[in-house]
N, C-alpha and C positions, 0 to 999 in steps of 0.2 A: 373616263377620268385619266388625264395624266398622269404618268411616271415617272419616277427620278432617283438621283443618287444627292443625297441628301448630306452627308461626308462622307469626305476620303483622308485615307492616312496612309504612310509610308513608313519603313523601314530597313537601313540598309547598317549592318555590321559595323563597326567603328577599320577594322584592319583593312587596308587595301593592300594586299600581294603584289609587287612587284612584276608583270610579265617577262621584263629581260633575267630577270633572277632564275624564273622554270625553265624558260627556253634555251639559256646558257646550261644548264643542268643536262637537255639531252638534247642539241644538235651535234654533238658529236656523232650521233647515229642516226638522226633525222634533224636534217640541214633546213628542212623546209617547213620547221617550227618557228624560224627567226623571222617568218612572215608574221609571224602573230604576237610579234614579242612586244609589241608596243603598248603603251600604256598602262591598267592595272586591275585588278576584280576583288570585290569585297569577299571574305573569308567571316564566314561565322564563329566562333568561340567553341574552344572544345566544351562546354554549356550552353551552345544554342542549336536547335536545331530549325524545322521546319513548323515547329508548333507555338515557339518562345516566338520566334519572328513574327507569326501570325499574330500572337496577340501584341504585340511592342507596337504593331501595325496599327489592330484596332484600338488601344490606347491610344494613342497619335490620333488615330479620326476620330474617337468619342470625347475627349477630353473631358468635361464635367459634366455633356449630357445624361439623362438621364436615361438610363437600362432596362427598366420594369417593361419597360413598354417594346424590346423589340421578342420577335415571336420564334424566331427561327435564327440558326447559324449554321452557317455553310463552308468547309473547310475545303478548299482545293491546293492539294500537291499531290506527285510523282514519288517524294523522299520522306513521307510519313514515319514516325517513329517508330509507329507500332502500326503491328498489321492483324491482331486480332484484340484491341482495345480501343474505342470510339478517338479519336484526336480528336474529334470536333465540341467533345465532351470536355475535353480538359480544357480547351479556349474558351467554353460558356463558366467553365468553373471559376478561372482564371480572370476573368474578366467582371464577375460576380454577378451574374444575368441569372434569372432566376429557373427554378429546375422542369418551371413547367413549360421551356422552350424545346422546341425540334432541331436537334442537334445532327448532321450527315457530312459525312465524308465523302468527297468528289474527288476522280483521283482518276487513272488510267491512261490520259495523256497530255501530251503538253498546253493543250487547248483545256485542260479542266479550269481554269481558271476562268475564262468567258465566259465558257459552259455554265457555271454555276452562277455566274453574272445575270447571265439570260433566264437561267432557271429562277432565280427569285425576282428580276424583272417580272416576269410572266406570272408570279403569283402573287407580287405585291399589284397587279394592274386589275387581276380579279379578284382580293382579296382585301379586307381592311388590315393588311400584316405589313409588319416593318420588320426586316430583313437584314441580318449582317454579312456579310461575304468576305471573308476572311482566304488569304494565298502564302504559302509560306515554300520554299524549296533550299534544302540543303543537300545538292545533287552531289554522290559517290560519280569520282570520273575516274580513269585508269590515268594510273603517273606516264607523263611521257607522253598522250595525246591529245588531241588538237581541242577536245573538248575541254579536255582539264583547263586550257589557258583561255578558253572561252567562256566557261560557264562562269556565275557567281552566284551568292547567297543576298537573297531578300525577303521583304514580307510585304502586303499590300491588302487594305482592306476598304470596303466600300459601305455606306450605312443605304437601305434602297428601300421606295416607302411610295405611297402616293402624294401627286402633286409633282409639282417642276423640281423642286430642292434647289440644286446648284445645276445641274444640268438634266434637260430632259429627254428622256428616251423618243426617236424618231423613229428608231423601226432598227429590226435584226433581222438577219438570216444566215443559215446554217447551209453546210452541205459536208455530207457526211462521205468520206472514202478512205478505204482501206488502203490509206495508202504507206506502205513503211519506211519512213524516209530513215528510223531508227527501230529499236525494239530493246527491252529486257525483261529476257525471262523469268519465270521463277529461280528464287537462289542465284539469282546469278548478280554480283554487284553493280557490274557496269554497264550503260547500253551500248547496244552495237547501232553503230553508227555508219548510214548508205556514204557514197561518193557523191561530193557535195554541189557539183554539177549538174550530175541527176536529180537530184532533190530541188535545185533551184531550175530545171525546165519542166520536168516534167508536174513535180508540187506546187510547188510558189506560182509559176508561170501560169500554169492550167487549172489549180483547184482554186486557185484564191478569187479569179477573176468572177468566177462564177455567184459567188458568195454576196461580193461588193457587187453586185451589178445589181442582183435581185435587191438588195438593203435598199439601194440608192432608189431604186422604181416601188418600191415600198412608200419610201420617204420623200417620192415624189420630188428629188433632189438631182439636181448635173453635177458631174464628178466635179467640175470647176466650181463648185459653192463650196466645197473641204478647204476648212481651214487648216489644220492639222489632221496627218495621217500619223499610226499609230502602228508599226508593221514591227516587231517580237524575232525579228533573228539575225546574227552577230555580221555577218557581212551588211556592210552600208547599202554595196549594191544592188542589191534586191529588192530594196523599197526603194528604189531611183527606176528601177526598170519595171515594176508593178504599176509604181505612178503612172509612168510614159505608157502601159498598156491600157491603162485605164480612163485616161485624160485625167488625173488629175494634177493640180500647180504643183511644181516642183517643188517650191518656198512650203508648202504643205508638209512635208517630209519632217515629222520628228525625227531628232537624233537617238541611237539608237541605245545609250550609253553603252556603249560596248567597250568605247577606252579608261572607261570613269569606275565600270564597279560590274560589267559582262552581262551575260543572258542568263536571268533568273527564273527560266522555265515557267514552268506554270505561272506563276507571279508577274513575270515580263510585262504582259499587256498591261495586266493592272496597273503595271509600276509607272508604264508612259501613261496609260491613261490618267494617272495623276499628276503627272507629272506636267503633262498637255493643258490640266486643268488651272495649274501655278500659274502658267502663264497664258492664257486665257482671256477675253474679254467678252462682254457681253454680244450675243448672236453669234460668235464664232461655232461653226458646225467641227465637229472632232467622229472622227473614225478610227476604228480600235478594232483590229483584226487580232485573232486566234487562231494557230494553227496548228494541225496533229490529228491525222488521222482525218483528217477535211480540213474546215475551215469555219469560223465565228467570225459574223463580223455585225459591229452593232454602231450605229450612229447618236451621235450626243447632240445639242444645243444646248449651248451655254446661259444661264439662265439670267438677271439683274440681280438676284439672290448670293450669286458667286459669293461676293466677300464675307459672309455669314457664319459660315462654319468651315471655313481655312484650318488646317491642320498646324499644332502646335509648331513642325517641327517638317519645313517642307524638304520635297528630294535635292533642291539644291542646296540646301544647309548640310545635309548627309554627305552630299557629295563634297562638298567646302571644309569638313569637320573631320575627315577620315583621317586616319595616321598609317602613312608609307611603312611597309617591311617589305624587305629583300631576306627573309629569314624564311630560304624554300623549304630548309630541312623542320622546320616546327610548325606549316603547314602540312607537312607528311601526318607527324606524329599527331595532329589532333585528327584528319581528314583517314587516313591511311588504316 
């Protein structure tokens, strides 16, 4: 029996932060932040975090359907509010789904969000269960580097069930390596972040291809039939250079939002994958890689169902709807 995502929804904070505002803050001492000072990244509310985002997400993808009926929920982030009280609990509470669902927390690296994608793929395909996948990231960065002016805050959730829905599942594959292109420890706020060169030869270059080759011979598919590609990290050039290793069309290339509202961690993929889906038409094939610590990468086709269950409130309304600040100092004080 087929598989599918049945809806999606997004979420992205109303503030967009100014990047010439941070980066004017500290190249006096590091000149080679004005590389990245261009455009802007959503900023959460000193009352949102990675939990509120999640459900403002599945809100957005549920809108008046109905609840009773889904069986499990799946929370993926990195910036969890709480680390010994369920989060996944309070987005079933939140959401008003009832108490005899499965409620788990997915979290430990930047790929939990696929991860958990695939994981209830995989058991809504053996199972008569309908599944919510919920992603939320409100990443703590150190002031003054390069992540800070890269990351942003969103939410992103997917509804997954059997049958085709809006797109259907072609096949995934994983591949798991320890590889640290970052880390953070216990107690410790912020992650430590490798050299970003090495991370795009020896990670991006080497772990991804692996991933996307097995999917595509799964799915019985030529790199050339990707209609959209789906690639989760803040340099453009690295899903221009993944394509080019992989054969696939160049035009394939989702944009990455990176100048519109930055890299939402765990959430990222989700967020292109819906984003992928907005604009979308029937038979379009979509690839939606994850990355951290290996690689996720899971293939879509777009269904004739598409226009059905469209989210109230898509990412380009969020992106279109956002309100500019250059007010770096009251991003400290909510984030800091």
């Amino acid at each position: 029996m087929p598989v599918g995502l049945h809806a999606f929804g997004t979420y992205l904070p109303k503030t967009r932060l100014q990047r010439e505002a941070m980066a004017s803050a500290y190249t006096w001492f590091n000149p080679a932040l004005r590389n990245l000072s261009q455009g802007e990244r959503s900023v959460a509310n000193w009352d949102e975090d990675a939990v509120t985002m999640a459900v403002e997400a599945a809100r957005n993808a549920l809108g008046t359907q109905p609840r009773e009926a889904i069986n499990s929920v799946y929370l993926a982030s990195t910036s969890l509010p709480f680390q010994d009280r369920q989060n996944a609990g309070i987005v079933r509470e939140a959401l008003n789904i009832g108490a005899d669902t499965q409620t788990v927390d997915i979290t430990g690296s930047q790929r939990a969000g696929t991860s958990a994608l695939i994981t209830a793929l995989q058991i809504a395909e053996n199972n008569a269960h309908k599944l919510l996948v919920v992603a939320g990231e409100k990443r703590q960065t150190k002031a003054g580097s390069p992540l800070e002016l890269t990351s942003g805050d969103a939410g992103a959730a997917f509804l997954v069930d059997n049958g085709e829905g809006i797109a259907r599942l072609l096949a995934h594959a994983t591949k798991s390596v320890d590889f640290v292109d970052h880390y953070r420890g216990q107690n410790q706020p912020f992650d430590y972040v490798w050299e970003e060169r090495w991370v795009r030869d020896e990670g991006h270059l080497e772990i991804v291809p692996s991933a996307v080759n097995k999917a595509l011979d799964l799915a019985e598919l030529r790199p050339e039939e990707i209609n959209h590609f789906c690639f989760p990290a803040p340099a453009a050039r690295v899903a221009s250079l993944l394509a080019k290793r992989l054969g696939l069309p160049a035009d394939s290339i989702r944009a990455n939002l990176q100048g519109s509202c930055g890299e939402a961690g765990t959430a990222h993929p989700l967020l292109m994958l819906a984003h992928a889906l907005e604009d979308s038409k029937v038979g379009d094939i979509i690839l939606v890689v994850g990355f951290g610590q290996g690689c996720d990468a899971l293939l879509f086709q777009v269904t004739d169902n598409s226009a059905i269950s469209r989210p109230n409130t898509t990412v380009n309304d969020f992106l279109r709807y956002g309100r500019s600040d250059s007010n770096y100092h009251r991003y400290l004080a909510i984030n800091k």
